[in-house]
C-alpha positions as CSV (number, residue, x, y, z in Angstrom):
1,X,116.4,85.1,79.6
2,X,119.2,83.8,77.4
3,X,119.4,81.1,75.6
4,X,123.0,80.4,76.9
5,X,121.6,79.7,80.5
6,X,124.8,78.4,81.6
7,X,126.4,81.5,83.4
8,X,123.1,83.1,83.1
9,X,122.8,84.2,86.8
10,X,126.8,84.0,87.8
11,X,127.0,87.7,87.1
12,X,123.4,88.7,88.1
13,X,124.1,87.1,91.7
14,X,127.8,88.5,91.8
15,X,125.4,92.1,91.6
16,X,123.5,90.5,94.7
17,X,127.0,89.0,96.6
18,X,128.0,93.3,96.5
19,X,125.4,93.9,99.0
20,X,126.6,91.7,101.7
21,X,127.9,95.1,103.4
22,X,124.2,95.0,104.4
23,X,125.0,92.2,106.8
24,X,126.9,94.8,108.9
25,X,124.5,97.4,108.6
26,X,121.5,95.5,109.1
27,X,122.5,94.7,112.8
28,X,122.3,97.9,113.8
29,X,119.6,98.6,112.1
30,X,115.5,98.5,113.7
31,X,113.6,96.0,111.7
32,X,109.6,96.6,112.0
33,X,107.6,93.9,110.0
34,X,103.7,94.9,109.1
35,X,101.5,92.2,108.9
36,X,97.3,91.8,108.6
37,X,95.0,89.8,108.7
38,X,93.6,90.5,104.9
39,X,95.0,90.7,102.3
40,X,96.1,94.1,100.8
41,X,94.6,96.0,98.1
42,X,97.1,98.5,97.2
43,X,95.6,102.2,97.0
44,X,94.2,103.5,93.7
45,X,96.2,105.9,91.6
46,X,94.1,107.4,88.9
47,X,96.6,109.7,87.9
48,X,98.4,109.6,84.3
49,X,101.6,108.4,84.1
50,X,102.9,111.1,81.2
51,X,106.6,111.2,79.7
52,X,108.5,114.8,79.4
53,X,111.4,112.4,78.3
54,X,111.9,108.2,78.3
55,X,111.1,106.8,81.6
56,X,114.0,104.5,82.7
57,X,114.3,101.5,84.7
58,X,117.8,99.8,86.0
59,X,117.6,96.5,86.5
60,X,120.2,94.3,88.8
61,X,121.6,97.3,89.0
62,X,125.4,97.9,89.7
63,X,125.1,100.4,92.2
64,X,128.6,101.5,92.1
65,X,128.5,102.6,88.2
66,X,125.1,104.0,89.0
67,X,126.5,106.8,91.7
68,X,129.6,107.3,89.9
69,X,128.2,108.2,86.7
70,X,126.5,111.5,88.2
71,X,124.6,112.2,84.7
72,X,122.5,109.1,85.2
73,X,119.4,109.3,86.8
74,X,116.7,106.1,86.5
75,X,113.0,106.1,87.5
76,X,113.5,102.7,88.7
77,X,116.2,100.9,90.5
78,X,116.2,97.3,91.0
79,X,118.4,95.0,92.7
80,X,119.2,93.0,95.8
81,X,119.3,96.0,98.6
82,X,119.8,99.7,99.3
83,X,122.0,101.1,101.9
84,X,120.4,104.2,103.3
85,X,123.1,105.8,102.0
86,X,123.0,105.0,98.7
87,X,119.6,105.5,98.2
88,X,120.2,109.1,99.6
89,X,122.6,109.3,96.8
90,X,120.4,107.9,94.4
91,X,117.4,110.8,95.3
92,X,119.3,113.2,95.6
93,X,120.0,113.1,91.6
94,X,116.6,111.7,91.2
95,X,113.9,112.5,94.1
96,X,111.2,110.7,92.6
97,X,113.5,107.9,91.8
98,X,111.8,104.4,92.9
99,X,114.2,101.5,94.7
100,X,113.1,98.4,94.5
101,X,115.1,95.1,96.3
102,X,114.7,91.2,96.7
103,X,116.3,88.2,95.6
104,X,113.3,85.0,94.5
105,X,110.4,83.4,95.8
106,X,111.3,79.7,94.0
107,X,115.2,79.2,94.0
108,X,118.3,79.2,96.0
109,X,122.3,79.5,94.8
110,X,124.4,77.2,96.0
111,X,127.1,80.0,97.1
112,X,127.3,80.3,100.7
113,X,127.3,83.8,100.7
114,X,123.7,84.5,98.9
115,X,122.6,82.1,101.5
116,X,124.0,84.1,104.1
117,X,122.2,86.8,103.2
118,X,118.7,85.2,102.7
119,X,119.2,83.9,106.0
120,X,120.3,87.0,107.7
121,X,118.4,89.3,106.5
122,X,115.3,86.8,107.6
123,X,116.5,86.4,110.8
124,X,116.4,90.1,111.0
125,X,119.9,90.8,111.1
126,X,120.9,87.4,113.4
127,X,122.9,84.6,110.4
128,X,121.9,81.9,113.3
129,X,118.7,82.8,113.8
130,X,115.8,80.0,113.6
131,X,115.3,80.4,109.5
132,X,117.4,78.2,108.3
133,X,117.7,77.0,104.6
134,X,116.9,72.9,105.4
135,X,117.6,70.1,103.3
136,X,114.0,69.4,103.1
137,X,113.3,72.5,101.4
138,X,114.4,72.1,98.1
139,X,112.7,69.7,95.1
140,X,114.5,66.7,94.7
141,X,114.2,64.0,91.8
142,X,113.5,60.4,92.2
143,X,115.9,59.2,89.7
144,X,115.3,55.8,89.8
145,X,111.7,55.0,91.0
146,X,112.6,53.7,94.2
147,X,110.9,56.3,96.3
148,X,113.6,57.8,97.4
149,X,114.8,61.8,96.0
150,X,118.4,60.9,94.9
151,X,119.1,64.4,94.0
152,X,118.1,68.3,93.9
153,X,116.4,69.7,91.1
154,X,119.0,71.9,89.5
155,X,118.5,74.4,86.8
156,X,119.9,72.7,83.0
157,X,123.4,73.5,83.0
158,X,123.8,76.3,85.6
159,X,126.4,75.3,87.8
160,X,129.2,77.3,90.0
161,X,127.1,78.2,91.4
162,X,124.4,76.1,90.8
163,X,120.5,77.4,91.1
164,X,118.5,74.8,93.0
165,X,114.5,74.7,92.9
166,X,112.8,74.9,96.4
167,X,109.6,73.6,97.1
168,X,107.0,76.6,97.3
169,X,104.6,74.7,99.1
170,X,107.2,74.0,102.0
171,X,105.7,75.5,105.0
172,X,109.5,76.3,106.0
173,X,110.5,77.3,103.1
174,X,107.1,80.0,102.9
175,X,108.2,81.2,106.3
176,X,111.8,81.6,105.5
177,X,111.4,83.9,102.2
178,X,108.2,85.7,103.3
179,X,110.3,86.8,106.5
180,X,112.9,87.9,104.7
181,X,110.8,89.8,102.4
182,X,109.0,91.5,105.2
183,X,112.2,92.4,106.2
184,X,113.5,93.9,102.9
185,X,110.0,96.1,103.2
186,X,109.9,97.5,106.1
187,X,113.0,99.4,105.5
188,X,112.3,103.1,104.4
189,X,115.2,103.4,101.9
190,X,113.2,100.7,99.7
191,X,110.0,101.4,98.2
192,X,108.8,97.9,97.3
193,X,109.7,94.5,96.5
194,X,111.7,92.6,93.2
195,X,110.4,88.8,92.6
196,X,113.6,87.4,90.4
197,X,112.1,85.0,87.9
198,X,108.9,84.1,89.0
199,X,107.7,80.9,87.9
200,X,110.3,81.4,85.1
201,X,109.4,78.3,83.3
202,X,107.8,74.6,84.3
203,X,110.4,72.9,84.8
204,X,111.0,69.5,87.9
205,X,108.0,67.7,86.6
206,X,107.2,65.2,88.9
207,X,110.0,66.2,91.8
208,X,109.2,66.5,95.4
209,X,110.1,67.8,98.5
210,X,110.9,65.9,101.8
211,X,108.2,68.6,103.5
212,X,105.6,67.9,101.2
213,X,105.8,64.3,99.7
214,X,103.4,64.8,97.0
215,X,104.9,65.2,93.3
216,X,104.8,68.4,91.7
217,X,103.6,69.4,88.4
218,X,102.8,72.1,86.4
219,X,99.6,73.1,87.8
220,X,101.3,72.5,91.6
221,X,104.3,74.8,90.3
222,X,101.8,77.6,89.7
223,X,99.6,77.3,92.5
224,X,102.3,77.0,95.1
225,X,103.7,80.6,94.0
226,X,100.2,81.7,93.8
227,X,100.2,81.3,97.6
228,X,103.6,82.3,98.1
229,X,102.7,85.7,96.2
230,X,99.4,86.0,98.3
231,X,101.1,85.8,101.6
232,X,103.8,88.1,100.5
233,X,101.0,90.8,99.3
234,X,99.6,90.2,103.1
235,X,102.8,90.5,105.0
236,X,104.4,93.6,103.6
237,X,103.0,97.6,103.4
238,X,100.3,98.5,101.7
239,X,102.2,101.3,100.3
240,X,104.8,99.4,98.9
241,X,105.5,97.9,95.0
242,X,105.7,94.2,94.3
243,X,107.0,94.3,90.9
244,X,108.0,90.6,89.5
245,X,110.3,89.3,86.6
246,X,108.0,87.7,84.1
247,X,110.5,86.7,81.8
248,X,108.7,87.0,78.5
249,X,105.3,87.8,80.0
250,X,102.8,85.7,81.9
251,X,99.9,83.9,79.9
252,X,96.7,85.3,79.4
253,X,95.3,84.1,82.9
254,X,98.0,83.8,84.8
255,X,97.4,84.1,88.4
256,X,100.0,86.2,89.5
257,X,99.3,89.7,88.3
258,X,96.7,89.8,91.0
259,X,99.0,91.0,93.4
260,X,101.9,92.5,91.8
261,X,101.8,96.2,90.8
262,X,103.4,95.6,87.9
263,X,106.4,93.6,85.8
264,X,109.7,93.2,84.0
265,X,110.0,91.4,80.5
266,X,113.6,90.6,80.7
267,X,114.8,89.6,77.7
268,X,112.5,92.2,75.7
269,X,113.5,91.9,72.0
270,X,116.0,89.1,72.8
271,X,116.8,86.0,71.4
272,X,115.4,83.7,73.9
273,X,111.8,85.2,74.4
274,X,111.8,86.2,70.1
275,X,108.8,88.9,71.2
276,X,108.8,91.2,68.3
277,X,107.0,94.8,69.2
278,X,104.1,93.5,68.6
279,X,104.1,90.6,71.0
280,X,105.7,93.1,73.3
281,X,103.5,95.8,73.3
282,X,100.5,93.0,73.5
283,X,102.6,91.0,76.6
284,X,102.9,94.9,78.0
285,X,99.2,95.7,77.5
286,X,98.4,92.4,79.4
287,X,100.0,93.4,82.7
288,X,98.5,97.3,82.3
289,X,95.0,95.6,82.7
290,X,96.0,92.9,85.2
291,X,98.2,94.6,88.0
292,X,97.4,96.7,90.5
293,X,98.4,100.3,90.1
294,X,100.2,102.0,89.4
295,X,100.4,99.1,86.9
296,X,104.4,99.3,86.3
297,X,105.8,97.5,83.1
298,X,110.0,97.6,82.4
299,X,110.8,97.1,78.7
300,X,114.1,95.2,79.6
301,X,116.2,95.6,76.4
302,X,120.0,93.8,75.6
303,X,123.0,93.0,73.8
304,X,122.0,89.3,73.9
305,X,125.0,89.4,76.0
306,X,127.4,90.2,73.0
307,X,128.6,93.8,74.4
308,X,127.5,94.8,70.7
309,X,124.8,97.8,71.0
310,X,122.0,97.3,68.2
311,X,120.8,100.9,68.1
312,X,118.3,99.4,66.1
313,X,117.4,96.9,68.8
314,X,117.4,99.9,71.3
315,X,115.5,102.6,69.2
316,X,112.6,99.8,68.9
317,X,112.5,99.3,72.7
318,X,112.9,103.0,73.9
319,X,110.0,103.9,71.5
320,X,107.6,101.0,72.5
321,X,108.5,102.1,76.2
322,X,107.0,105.4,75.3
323,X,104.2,104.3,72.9
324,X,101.9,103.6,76.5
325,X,102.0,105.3,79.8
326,X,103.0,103.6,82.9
327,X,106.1,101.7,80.6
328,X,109.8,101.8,81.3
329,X,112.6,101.0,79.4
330,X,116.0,99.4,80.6
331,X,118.9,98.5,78.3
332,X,122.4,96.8,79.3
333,X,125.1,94.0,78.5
334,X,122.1,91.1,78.9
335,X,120.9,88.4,81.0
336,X,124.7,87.4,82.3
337,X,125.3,90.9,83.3
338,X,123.0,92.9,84.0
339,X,122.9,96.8,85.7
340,X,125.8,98.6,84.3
341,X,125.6,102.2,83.5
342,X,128.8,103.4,82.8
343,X,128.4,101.6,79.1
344,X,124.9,101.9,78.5
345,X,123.7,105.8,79.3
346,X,123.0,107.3,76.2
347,X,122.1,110.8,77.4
348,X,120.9,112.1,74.0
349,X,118.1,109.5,74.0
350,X,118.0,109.7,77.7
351,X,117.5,113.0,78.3
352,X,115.3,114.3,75.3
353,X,112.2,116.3,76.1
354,X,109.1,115.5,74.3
355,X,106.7,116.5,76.9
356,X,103.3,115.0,77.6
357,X,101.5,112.3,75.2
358,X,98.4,114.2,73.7
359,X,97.0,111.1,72.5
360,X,97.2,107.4,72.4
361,X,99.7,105.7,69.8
362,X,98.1,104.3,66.6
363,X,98.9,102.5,63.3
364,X,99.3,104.2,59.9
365,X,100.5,101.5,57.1
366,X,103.6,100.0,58.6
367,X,104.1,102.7,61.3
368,X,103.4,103.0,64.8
369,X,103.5,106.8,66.3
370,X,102.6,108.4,69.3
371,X,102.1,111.9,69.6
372,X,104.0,114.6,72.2
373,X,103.3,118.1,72.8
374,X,107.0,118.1,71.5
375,X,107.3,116.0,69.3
376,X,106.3,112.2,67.9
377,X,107.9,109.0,67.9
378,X,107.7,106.6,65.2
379,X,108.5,102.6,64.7
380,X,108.4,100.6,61.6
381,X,107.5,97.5,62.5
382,X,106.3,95.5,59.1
383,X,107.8,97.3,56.7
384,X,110.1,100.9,56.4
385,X,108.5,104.1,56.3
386,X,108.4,107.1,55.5
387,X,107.4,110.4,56.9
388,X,106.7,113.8,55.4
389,X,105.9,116.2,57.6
390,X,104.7,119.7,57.6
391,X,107.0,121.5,59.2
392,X,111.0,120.6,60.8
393,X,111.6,118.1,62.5
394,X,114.6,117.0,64.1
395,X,115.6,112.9,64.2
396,X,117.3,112.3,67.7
397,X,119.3,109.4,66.1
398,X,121.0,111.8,63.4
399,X,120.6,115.1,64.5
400,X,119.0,115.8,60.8
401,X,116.4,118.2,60.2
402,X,113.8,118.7,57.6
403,X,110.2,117.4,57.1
404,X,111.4,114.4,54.9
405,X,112.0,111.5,56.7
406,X,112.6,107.7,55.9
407,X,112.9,104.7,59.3
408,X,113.9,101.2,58.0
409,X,111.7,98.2,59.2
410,X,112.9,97.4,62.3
411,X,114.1,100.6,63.7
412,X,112.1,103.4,65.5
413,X,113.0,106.9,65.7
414,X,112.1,110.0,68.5
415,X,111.7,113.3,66.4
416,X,111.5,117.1,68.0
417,X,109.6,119.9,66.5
418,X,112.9,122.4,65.3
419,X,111.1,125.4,67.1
């Protein structure tokens, strides 16, 4: 998230508005939907998630930059669809690659053309299908007491276009976007779901929708995407991710990591969620224990939407993305602009090979390491360190070699045994 919320999600649903093409596609297309009576418990995977170099994530990803920068290869995509095509693409780079699409379970834009997508791809390929977005969906405000909602509940200051609230205890509304999530599912090119900013923040204290004529508030908020989330775990293949956007992190006791498989912090770092490592690693360790496996967590790094790379910024989240298995890191532009690759692939990082973890990380005075069968990494969270070592050692961020090493506080550093 970003403090500046104002043209916040302009640029993040431009990324979506690119994948209209589906439309076309998705005609032609056979759409299969999977649903049970129970509720799925996704399969167990004991196995280790291990790191023979950074594991990366994409998120809102500009799929265009992504295939025509053929040196980039991401463990996990994320954005509003995949053509078949592209994911072939995609794999064929990267076979192991993951793609992840969706849009939200609690909001709708006002531009016509995200709504024609919800709506088609719900419909399973037909725009005038039966699922309609109704004016009876969304939360409305009763400005003036009378009993009567005057007006949508609108996001502060996002406008052109605007982000409207919907009620998630709508029964239309939970038909509309758990259809079009099946939908999304079902089709092979995608390996799981994307929840865009779920529950976000509290926020239409006290609105209501014409479907459910009962105020909300907080605990309503929470409990109506609790059953949204439940249903969508029901309604879509076992096998498949549902991976959400947790902004800074969910609480400790939050509902929802019941039925994901895992989450993205956002703004990780950033100015609007002010998580140090620490609070990261500790928001991080929170969804390990309370997901479902494979227990995904994406480090989402930025520029606080400046364009201005803090290698700093990005050392610290690259290491604490490899400081715990089953962690990703992403980096780009920021919460106004998310996805690109043609600015932010910085294959020396990228591409380093430090083999598996042989242990967990631990502290050591103001240091935090974690140790490779190739090498260490290192972050000095309270205070600078420094490092003598025994034998060479190369610094990734330098190219400097020796066994004499100093990392100011707030930086991190990778480091490969010379030999």
């Amino acid at each position: 998230m970003s403090k500046d919320i104002s043209t916040q999600y302009i640029n993040k649903l431009q990324v979506h508005f690119r994948s209209l093409v589906l439309l076309l596609l998705i005609l032609f297309l056979p759409i299969t939907t999977s649903c049970r009576e129970n509720p799925v418990v996704p399969k167990e995977d004991n196995s280790t998630t291990v790191s023979r170099s950074p594991r990366l994530g994409l998120w809102l990803a500009k799929k265009g930059e992504l295939i025509e920068h053929e040196s980039a290869a991401f463990d996990i995509v994320m954005t509003a669809w995949f053509e078949p095509g592209e994911a072939a693409v995609i794999r064929e780079r990267h076979p192991s690659a993951k793609l992840l699409a969706g849009l939200s379970l609690n909001w709708v834009s006002s531009d016509p053309e995200w709504q024609a997508l919800l709506v088609t791809v719900a419909n399973g390929g037909d725009p005038d299908g039966p699922l309609q977005i109704t004016e009876d969906m969304f939360l409305k405000i009763d400005e003036n007491n009378d009993g009567i909602l005057d007006n949508r509940c609108a996001f502060p200051g996002w406008d052109d276009p605007a982000i409207y609230a919907m009620d998630p205890r709508h029964p239309g509304w939970q038909e509309l976007i758990l259809s079009y999530y099946a939908v999304v599912a079902s089709q092979p090119q995608h390996d799981g779901v994307i929840i865009d900013m779920l529950d976000a923040y509290p926020f239409c204290d006290g609105s209501w929708s014409e479907g459910v004529a009962i105020p909300l508030d907080p605990s309503a908020w929470v409990s109506g995407q609790e059953q949204l989330l439940s249903m969508l775990r029901d309604s879509i293949p076992e096998e498949k991710w549902i991976i959400a956007n947790a902004g800074c992190g969910f609480p400790e006791g939050s509902p929802f990591p019941q039925y994901l498989n895992g989450y993205l912090l956002e703004n990780s770092l950033g100015a609007f969620c002010g998580l140090n490592m620490d609070k990261m690693l500790a928001s991080g360790q929170r969804a390990l224990e309370s997901t479902n496996p494979p227990h995904i967590v994406v480090y989402a790094v930025d520029t606080d939407d400046t364009g201005e790379v803090d290698m700093s910024r990005f050392r610290t989240g690259l290491v604490a993305s490899l400081l715990m298995d089953h962690t990703y890191f992403a980096y780009d532009f920021g919460p106004r602009d998310h996805g690109g690759v043609l600015d932010y692939w910085f294959p020396e990082y990228y591409t380093v090979m430090l083999g598996e973890p042989i242990a967990p990380y631990y502290q050591e005075n103001s240091a935090t390491l974690r140790d490779f069968a190739n090498g260490f990494v290192a972050a000095a969270v309270d205070g600078p360190i420094t490092l003598s070592l025994d034998i060479p050692y190369i610094d990734i961020a330098t190219g400097a070699s020796g066994t004499e090493f100093t990392v100011p506080k707030g930086d991190a550093r990778i480091f490969i045994r010379e030999d």
